[in-house]
C-alpha atoms as an extended CHARMM CRD file, in Angstrom:
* protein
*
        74  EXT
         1         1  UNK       CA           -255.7420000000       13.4330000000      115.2610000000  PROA      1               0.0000000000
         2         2  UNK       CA           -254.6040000000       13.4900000000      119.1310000000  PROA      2               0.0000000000
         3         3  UNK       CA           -254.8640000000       17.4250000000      119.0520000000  PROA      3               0.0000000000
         4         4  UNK       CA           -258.3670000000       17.0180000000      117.5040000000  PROA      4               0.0000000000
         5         5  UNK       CA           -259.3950000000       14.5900000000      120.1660000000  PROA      5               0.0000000000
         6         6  UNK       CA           -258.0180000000       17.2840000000      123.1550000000  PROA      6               0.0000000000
         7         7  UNK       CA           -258.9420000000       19.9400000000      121.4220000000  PROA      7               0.0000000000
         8         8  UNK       CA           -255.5200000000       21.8810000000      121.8380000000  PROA      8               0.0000000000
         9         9  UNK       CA           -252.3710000000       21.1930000000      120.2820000000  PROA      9               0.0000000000
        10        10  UNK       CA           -250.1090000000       22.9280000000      122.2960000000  PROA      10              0.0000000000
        11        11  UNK       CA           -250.0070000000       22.4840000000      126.3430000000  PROA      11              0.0000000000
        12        12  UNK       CA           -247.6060000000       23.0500000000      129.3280000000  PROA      12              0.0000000000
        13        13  UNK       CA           -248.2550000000       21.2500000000      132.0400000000  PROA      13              0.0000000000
        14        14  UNK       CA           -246.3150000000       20.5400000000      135.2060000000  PROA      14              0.0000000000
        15        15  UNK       CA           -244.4850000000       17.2860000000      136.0930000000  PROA      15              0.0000000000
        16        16  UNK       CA           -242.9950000000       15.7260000000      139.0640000000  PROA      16              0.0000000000
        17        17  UNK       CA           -239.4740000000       14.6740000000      139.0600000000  PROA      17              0.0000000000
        18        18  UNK       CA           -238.7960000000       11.6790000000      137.1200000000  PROA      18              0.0000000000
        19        19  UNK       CA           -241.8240000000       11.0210000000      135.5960000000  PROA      19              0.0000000000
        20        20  UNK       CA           -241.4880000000        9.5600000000      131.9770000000  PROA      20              0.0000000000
        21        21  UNK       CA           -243.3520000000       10.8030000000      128.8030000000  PROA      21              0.0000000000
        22        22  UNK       CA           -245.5800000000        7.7470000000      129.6500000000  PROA      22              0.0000000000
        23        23  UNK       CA           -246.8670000000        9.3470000000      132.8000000000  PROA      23              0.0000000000
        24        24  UNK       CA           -247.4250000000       12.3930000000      131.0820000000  PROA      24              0.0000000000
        25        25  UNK       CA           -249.4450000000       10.9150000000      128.0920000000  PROA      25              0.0000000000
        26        26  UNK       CA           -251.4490000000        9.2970000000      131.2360000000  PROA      26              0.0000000000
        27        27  UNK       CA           -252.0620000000       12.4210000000      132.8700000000  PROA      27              0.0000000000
        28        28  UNK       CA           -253.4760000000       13.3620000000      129.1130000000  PROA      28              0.0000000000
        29        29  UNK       CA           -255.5980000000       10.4850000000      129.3580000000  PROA      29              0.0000000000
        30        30  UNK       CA           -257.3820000000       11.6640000000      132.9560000000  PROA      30              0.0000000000
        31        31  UNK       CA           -258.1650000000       14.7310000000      130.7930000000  PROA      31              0.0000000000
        32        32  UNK       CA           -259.1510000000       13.5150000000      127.4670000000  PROA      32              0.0000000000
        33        33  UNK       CA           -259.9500000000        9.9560000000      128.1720000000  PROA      33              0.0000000000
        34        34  UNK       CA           -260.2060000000        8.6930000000      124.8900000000  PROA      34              0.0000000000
        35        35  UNK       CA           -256.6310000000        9.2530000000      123.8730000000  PROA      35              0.0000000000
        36        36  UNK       CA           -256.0940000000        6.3070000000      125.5480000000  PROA      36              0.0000000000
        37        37  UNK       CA           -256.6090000000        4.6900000000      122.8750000000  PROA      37              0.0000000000
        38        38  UNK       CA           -254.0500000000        6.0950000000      120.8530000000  PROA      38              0.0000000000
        39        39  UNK       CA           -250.4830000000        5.4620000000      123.4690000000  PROA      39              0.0000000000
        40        40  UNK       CA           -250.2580000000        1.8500000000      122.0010000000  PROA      40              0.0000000000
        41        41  UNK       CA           -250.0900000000        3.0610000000      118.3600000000  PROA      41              0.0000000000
        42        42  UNK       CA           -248.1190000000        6.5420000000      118.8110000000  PROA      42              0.0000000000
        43        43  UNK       CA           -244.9800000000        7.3910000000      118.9650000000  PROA      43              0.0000000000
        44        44  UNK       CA           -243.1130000000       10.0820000000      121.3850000000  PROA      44              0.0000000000
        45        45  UNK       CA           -240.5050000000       12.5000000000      120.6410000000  PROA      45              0.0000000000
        46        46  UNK       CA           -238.7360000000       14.7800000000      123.3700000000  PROA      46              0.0000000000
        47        47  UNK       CA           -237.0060000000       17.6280000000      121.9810000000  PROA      47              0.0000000000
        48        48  UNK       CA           -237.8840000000       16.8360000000      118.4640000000  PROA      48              0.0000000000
        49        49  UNK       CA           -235.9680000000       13.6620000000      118.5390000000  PROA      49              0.0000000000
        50        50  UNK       CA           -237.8300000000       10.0690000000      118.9570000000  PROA      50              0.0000000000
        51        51  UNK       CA           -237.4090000000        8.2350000000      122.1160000000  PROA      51              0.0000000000
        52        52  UNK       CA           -238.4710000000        6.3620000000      124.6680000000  PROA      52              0.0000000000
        53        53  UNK       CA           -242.1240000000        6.2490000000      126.4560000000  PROA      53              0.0000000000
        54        54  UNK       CA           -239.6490000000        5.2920000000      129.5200000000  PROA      54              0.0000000000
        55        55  UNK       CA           -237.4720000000        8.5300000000      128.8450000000  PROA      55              0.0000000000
        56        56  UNK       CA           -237.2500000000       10.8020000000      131.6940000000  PROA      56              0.0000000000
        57        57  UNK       CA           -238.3640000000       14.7350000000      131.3320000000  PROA      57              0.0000000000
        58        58  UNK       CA           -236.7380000000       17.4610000000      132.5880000000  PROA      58              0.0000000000
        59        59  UNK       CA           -238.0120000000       20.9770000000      133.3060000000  PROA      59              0.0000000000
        60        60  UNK       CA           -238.3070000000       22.5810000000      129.5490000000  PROA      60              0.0000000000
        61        61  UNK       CA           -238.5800000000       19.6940000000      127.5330000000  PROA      61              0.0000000000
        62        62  UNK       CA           -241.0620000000       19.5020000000      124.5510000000  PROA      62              0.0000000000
        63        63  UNK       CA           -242.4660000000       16.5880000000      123.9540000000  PROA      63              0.0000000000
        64        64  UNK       CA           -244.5750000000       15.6230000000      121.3950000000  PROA      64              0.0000000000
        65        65  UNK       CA           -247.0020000000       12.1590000000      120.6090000000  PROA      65              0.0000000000
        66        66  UNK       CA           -247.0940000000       10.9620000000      117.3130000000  PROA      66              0.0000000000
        67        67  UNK       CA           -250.0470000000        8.7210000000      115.9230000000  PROA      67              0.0000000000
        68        68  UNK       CA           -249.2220000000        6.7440000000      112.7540000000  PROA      68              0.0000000000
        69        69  UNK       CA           -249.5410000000        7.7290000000      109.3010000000  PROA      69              0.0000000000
        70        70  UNK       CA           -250.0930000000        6.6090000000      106.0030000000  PROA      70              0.0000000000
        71        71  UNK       CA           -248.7180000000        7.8700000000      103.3100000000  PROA      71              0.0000000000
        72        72  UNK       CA           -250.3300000000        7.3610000000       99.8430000000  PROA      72              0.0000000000
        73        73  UNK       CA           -248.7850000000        5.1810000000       96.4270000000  PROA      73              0.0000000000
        74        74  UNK       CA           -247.1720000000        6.6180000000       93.7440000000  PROA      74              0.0000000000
């Protein structure tokens, strides 16, 4: 869905020192606007592992946003 919305689903971007994976999903935002409205439902992971929005990124770090799913009933 977020990749739909940007259009890409792969990106590298550059970051200042110690900005968190919430300043980068806000720099996402400047680009793609309405992906804003996604940060309060998604989820991030950094290095495939789920973290904090607060969490630190260092040079070579993948992160990734995550919007809920549902799954269906059996």
């Amino acid at each position: 869905m977020l990749s739909e919305v940007a259009g890409e689903s792969t990106l590298e971007l550059e970051l200042e020192e110690g900005e968190t994976a919430r300043d980068l999903f806000r720099k996402l935002t400047r680009r793609w606007p309405e992906l804003d409205r996604y940060q309060a439902i998604c989820r991030v992971a950094v290095n495939e592992q789920y973290g904090s929005w607060e969490r630190v990124l260092k040079t070579g770090d993948e992160v990734a946003f995550f919007p809920p799913v549902s799954g269906g009933a059996r």
